[in-house]
C-alpha positions in Angstrom: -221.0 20.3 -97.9 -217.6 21.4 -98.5 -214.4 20.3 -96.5 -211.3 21.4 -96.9 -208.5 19.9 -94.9 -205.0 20.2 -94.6 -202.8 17.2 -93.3 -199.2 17.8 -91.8 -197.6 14.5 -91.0 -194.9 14.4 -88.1 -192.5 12.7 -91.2 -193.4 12.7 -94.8 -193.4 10.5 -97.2 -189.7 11.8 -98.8 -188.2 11.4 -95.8 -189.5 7.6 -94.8 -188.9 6.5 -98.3 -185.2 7.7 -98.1 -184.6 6.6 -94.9 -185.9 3.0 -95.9 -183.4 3.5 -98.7 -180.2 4.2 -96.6 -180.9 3.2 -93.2 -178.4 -0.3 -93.8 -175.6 1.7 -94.9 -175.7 5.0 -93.2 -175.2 5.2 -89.7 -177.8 7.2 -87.6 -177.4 11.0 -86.3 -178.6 11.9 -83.1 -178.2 16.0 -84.8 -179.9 14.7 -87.8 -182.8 13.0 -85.8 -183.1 16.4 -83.4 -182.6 18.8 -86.7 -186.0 16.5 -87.9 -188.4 17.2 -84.8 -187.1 21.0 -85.0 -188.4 20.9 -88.3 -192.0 19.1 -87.6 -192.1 21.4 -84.1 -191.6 24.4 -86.5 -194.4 23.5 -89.2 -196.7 22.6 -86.4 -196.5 26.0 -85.0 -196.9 27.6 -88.3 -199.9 25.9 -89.0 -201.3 26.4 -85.8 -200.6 30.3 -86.6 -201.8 30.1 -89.7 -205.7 28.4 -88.4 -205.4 31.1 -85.6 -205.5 33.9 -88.1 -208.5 32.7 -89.8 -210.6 32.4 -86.9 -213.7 34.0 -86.6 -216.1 34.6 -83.9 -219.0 31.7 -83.4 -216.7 29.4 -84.9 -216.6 25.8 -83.1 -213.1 24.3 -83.0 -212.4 20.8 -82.2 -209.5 18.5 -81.2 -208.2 15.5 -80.9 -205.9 14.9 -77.4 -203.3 11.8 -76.8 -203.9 9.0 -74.2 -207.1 6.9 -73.6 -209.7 9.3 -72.0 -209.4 11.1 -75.5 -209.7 7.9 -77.7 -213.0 6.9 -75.4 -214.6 10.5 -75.6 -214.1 9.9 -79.7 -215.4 6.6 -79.8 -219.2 7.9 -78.4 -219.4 9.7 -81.7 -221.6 7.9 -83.8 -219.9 9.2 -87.2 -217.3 10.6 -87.4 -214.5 9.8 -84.2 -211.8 12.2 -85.3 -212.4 14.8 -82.6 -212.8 14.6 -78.6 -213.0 18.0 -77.5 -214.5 21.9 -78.9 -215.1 25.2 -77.9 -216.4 28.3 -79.2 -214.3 31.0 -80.8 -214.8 34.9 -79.5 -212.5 37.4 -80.8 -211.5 40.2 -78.4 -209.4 42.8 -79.0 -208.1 41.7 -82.3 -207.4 37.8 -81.0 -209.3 34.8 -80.5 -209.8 33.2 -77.2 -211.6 29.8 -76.7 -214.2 29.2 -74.5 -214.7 25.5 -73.5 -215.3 22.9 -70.4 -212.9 20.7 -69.7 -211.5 18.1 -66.9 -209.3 16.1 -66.2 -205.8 16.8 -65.0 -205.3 19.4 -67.7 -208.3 21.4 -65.5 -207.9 20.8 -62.0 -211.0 22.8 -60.6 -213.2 21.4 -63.5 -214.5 24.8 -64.6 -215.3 26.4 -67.7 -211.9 27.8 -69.1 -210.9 30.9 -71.6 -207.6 29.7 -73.3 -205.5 31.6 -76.1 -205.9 29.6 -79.0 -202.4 29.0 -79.3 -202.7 27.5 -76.1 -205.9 25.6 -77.3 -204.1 24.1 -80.2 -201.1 23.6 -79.0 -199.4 20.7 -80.6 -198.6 19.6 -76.5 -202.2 18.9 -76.1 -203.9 17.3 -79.6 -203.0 15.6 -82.5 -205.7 16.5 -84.5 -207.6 19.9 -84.8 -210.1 21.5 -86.5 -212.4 24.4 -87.1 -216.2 24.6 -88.1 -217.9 27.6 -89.5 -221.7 28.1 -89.0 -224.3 30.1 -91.2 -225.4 32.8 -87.8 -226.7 35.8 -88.8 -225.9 39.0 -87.1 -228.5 38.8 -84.7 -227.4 35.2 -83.4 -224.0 36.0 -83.5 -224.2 38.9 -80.8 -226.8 36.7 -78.9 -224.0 33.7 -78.6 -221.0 36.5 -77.3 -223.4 37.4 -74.6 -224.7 33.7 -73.6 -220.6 32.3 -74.0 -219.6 35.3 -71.7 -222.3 35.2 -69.1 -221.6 31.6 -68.9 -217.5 32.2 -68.3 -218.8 34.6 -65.4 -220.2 32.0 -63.5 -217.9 29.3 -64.6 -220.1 25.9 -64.1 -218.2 23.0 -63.1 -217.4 20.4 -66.1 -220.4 18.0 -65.7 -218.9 14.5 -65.2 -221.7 12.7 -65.2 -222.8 13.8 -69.1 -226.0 14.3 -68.1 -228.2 17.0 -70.6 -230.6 17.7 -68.2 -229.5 21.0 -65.7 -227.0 23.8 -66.8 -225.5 23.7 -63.4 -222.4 21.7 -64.7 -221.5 21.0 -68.8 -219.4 19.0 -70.4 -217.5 20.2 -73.5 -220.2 19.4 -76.4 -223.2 20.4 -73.9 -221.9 23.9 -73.4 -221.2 24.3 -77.1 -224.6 23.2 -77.8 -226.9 25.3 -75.1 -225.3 28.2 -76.2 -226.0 27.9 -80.0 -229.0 27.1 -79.0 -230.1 29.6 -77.0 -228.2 32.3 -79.6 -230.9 30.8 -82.6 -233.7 30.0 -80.0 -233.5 26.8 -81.8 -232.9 23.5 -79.7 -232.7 21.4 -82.6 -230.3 24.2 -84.1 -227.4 21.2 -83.8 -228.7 17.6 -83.5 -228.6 15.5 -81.1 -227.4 11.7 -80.8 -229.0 8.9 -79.4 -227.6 6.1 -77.9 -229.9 3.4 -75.4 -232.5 5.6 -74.7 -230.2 8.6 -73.6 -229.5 11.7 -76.0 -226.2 13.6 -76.3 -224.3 16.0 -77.8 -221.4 14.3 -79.9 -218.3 16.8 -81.4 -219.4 15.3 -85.1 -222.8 16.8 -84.3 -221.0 20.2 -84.1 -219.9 20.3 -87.9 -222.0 17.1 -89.8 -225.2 19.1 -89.9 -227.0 21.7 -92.3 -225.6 25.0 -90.2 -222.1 23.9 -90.2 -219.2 22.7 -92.5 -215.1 21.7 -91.6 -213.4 24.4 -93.0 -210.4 23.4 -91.0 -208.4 19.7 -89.8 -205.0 19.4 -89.8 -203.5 16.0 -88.4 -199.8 16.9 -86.6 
């Protein structure tokens, strides 16, 4: 399985290394200090460009948000913790949108949303992102457009309680899931995790199985 992943670190090496160097004989500049984020903003948002260009339809992306709900959501991966949230990739018109479930107070009303993918990886939200590319054929492909689109119409309620069971409410890896799923007629399509007695879907089940590879992650 082949990964290829880009890191772009909020300060490089260069510039830690240097300012070990002088930091006890040059005095600090609050224009030199704002001239550095300006820089890191900038190659953020070219990178984010730069991922939004390659996108393709049924790809899964993934990302990694700030604060504590984010670390716990990584942590009940069993593998690989790098990621807390996905969606699915449709293009439309030219540009991707993201379909995903989300909640929290990013989401007040807790339903399914359809965010630019600008907006979905903005730098404001994650720290870490990611894309996986699956092996659909044509068929599949124009099955999971339809079963992503007819779920957006009825826009289910984030399912807080992680529970597998109903499609009435999903959380973000169950609704990536069902749908590939129900696109390959395949329920073990993706695998699932186990973990005292209860199975789930975990976002390094998205891309560490034999249908997917990371063709994206870049750290900001």
């Amino acid at each position: 399985m082949n990964k290829i992943a880009f890191y772009i670190p909020v300060v490089t090496l260069a510039l830690l290394i240097c300012g070990m160097l002088f930091s006890g004989c040059a005095p600090t500049s609050d224009s030199s200090a704002k001239d550095s984020v300006e820089r890191n903003v900038n190659r953020n948002e070219i990178a984010v460009d730069s991922l939004c260009n390659t996108l393709k339809t049924g790809n899964v992306v993934l990302r990694m948000g700030f604060g504590a709900q984010s670390r716990l959501l990584a942590q009940i991966n069993r593998t690989n913790k790098s990621f807390s949230h996905c969606g699915i990739v449709i293009v439309e018109n030219g540009y991707p949108f993201i379909y995903h479930s989300i909640g929290g107070e990013d989401n007040p009303d807790m339903r399914l949303r359809r965010d630019s993918a600008n907006v979905f990886f903005s730098p404001l939200y994650c720290q870490t992102i990611g894309v996986a590319e699956y092996d659909f054929d044509k068929t599949s492909l124009l099955i999971l457009c339809d079963v992503v689109k007819n779920t957006y119409r009825r826009r289910p309620h984030f399912d807080t309680h992680f529970d597998m069971v109903s499609d009435d409410e999903l959380y973000c890896t169950e609704f990536v899931y069902k749908s590939i799923a129900k696109a390959t007629g395949d329920s073990s399509y993706i695998p699932l995790s186990e973990a005292m007695g209860r199975r789930f879907v975990g976002t390094d089940n998205l891309f560490e199985n034999e249908h997917a590879h990371l063709i994206w992650q870049v750290k900001f």
